[in-house]
C-alpha positions as CSV (number, residue, x, y, z in Angstrom):
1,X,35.2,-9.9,26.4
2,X,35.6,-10.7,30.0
3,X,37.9,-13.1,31.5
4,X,36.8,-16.2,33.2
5,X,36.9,-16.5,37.0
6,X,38.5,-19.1,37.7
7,X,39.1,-21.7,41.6
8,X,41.9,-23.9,42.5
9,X,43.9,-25.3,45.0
10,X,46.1,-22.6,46.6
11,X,44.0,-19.7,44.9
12,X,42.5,-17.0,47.7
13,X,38.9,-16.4,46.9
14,X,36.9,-13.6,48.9
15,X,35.8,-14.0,52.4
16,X,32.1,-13.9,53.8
17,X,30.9,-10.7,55.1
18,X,28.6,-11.9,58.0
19,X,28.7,-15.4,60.8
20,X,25.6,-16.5,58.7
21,X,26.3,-15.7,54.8
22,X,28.8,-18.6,54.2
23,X,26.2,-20.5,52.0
24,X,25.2,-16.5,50.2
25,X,29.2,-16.1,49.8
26,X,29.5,-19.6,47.8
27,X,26.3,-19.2,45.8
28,X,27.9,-15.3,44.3
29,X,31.3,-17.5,44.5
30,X,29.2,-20.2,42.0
31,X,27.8,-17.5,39.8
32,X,31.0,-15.4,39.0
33,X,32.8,-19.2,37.8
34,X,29.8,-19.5,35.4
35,X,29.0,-16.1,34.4
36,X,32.2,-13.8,33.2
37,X,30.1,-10.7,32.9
38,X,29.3,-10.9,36.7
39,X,32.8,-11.6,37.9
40,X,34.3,-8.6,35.9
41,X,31.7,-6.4,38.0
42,X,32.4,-7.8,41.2
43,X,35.9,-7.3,41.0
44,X,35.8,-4.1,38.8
45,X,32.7,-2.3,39.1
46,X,32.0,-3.0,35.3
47,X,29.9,-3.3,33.6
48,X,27.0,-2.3,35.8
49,X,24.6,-5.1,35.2
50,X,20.7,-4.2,35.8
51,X,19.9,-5.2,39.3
52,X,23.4,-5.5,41.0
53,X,23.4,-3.3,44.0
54,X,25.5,-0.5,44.3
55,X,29.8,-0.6,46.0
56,X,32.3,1.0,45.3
57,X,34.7,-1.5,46.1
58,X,35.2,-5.2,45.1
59,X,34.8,-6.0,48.6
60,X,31.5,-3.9,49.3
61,X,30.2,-5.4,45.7
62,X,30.5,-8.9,46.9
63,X,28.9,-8.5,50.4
64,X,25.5,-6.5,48.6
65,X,25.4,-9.3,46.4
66,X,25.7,-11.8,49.1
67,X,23.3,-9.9,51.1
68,X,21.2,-10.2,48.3
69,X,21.4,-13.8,47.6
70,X,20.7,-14.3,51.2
71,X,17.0,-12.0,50.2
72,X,16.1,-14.7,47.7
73,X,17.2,-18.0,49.3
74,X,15.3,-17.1,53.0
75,X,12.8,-15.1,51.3
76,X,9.0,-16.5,52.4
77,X,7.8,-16.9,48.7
78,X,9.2,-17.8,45.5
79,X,8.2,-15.9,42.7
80,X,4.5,-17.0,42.0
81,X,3.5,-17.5,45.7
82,X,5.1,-20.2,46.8
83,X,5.8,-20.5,50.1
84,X,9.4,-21.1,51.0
85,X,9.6,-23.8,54.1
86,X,11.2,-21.9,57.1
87,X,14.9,-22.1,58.1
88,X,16.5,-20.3,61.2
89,X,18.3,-17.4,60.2
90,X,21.7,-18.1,62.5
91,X,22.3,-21.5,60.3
92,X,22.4,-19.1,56.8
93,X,21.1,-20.5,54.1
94,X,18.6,-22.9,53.1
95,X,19.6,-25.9,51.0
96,X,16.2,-25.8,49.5
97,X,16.9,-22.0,48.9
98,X,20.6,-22.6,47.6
99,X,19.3,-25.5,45.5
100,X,17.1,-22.8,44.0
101,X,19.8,-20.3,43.3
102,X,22.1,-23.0,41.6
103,X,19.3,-23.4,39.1
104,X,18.7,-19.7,38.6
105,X,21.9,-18.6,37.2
106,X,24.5,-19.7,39.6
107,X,25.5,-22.6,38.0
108,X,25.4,-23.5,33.9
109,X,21.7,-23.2,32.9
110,X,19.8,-26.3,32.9
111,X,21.3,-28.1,35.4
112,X,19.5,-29.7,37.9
113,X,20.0,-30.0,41.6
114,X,18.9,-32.8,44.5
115,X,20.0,-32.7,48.0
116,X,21.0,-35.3,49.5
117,X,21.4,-35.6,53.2
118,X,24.8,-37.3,54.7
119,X,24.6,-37.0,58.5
120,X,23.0,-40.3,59.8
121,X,25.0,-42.2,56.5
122,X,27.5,-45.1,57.6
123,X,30.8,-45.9,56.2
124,X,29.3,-47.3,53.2
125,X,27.0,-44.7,52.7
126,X,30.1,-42.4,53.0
127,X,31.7,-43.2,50.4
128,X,29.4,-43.6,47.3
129,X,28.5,-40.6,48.5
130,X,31.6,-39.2,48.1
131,X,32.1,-40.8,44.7
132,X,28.6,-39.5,43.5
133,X,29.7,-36.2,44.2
134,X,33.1,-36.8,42.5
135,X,30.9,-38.2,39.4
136,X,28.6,-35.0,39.5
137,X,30.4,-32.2,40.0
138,X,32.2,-30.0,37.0
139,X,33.1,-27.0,35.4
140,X,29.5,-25.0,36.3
141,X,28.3,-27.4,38.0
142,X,29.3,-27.2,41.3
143,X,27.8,-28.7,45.1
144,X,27.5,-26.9,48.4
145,X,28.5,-28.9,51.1
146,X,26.8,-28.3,54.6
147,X,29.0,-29.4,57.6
148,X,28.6,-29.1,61.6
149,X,28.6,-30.6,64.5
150,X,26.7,-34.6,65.8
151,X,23.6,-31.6,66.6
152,X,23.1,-29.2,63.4
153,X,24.9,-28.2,60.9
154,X,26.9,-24.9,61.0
155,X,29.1,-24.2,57.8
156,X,28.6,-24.5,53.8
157,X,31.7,-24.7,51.6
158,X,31.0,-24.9,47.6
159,X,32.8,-27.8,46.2
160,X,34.6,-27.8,42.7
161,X,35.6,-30.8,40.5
162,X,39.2,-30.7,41.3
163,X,42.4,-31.8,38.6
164,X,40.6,-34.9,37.3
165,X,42.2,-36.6,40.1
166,X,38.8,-38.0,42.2
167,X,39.6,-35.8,44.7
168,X,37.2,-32.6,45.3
169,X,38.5,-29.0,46.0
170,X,36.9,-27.0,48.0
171,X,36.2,-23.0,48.5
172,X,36.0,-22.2,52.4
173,X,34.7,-19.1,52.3
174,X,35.5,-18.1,56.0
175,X,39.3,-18.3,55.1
176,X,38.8,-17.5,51.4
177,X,40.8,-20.4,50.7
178,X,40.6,-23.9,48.1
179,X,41.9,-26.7,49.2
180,X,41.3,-30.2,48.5
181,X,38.6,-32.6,50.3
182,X,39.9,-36.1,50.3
183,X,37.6,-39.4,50.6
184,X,39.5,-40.8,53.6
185,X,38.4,-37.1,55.3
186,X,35.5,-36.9,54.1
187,X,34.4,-40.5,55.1
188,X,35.8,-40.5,58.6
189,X,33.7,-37.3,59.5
190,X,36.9,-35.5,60.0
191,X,36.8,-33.0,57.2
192,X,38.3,-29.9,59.3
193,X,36.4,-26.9,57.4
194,X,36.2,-23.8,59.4
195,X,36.7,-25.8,62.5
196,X,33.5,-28.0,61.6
197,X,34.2,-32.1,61.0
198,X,30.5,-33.6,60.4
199,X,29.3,-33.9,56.8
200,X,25.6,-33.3,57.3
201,X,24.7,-32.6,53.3
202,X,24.7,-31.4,50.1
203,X,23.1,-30.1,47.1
204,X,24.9,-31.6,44.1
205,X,23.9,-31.8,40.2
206,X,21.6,-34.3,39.5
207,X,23.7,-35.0,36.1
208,X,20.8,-35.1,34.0
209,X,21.6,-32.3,32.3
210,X,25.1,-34.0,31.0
211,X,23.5,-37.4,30.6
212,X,20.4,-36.0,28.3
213,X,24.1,-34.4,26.3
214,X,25.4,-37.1,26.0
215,X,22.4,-39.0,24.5
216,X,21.9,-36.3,22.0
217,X,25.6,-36.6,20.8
218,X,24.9,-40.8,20.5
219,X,21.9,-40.5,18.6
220,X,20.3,-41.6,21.3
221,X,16.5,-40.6,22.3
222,X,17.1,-38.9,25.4
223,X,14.8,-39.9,28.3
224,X,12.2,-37.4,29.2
225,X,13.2,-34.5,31.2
């Protein structure tokens, strides 16, 4: 049985092949936490899974995949014709695209994601939304975080729950590094990721999924889906 892949502060993670695939390196980042099988071939070669494109090493594996991820979240259509809204190719990925990916297999299955957008929030603002994210965010469930400049946003990072400690951890995949994203940072628009301060948004669990558990293990009715 494979291993689990597992994040955390101080742990090196693998770097983003392309300027434009940071969001595409956190969504394969995303799936191989959640899916064993999947990390094992990425770093391995094995088991070939059906559909995984060829590379023969870990590091050509991950940048097919990512170039693959990029197919489907900037693709025109979704399966069943519909379209896709447009998004320049130099700012990567889509959050509507990585939103989509998160709920198709890169994140535990049947969670639910809403995006949520940060830029023009106040101090206020600021910090529930840091503490929502905080509240949200688990094992599987991760966010993406989008950060930038005052003009457009330029960077995604994927954010993980941390050591219980309300602070978030986060994977940079330009330096293939985790390291942790405090409130006071993360507030003060000074969150230093890849050279990038602004918060501009990010596409977090809704925490249905956990809240419709929960009400199940209570005895509770759980509200309609």
């Amino acid at each position: 049985m494979a291993s689990r892949y597992r994040l955390s502060v101080g742990a090196t993670g693998p770097l983003q092949q392309s300027p434009v695939s940071c969001g595409s390196a956190c969504l394969t980042v995303a799936r191989m936490l959640v899916d064993p099988v999947f990390a094992a071939w990425v770093q391995t070669g094995q088991p070939r899974l059906p559909g995984t494109p060829p590379g023969a090493t870990q590091q050509e594996r991950f940048a097919a995949y990512e170039r693959l991820v990029m197919r489907r979240t900037n693709r025109l259509r979704w399966s069943g014709g519909r379209l896709n809204a447009p998004w320049p190719h130099v700012l990567g990925t889509p959050p509507w695209g990585a939103r989509h990916e998160l709920e198709n297999g890169a994140a535990t299955e049947g969670t639910r994601y809403a995006i949520a957008l940060l830029r023009l929030g106040g101090h206020d603002a600021l910090v529930t939304a840091y503490d929502r994210v905080v509240a949200v965010v688990t094992d599987g469930e991760p966010a993406l975080l989008y950060v930038g400049d005052d003009q457009l946003p330029r960077h995604v990072v994927l954010v993980l729950p941390g050591a219980g400690d309300r602070i978030l951890d986060v994977y940079d995949p330009a330096m293939g590094v985790v390291r942790v994203l405090r409130r006071d940072e993360f507030v003060e628009r000074h969150v230093r990721l890849a050279g990038w301060d602004m918060p501009w948004m990010v596409v977090q669990p809704t925490g249905e999924r956990r809240e419709r558990a929960a009400d199940y293990a209570s005895g509770m009715d759980p509200a309609p889906a």
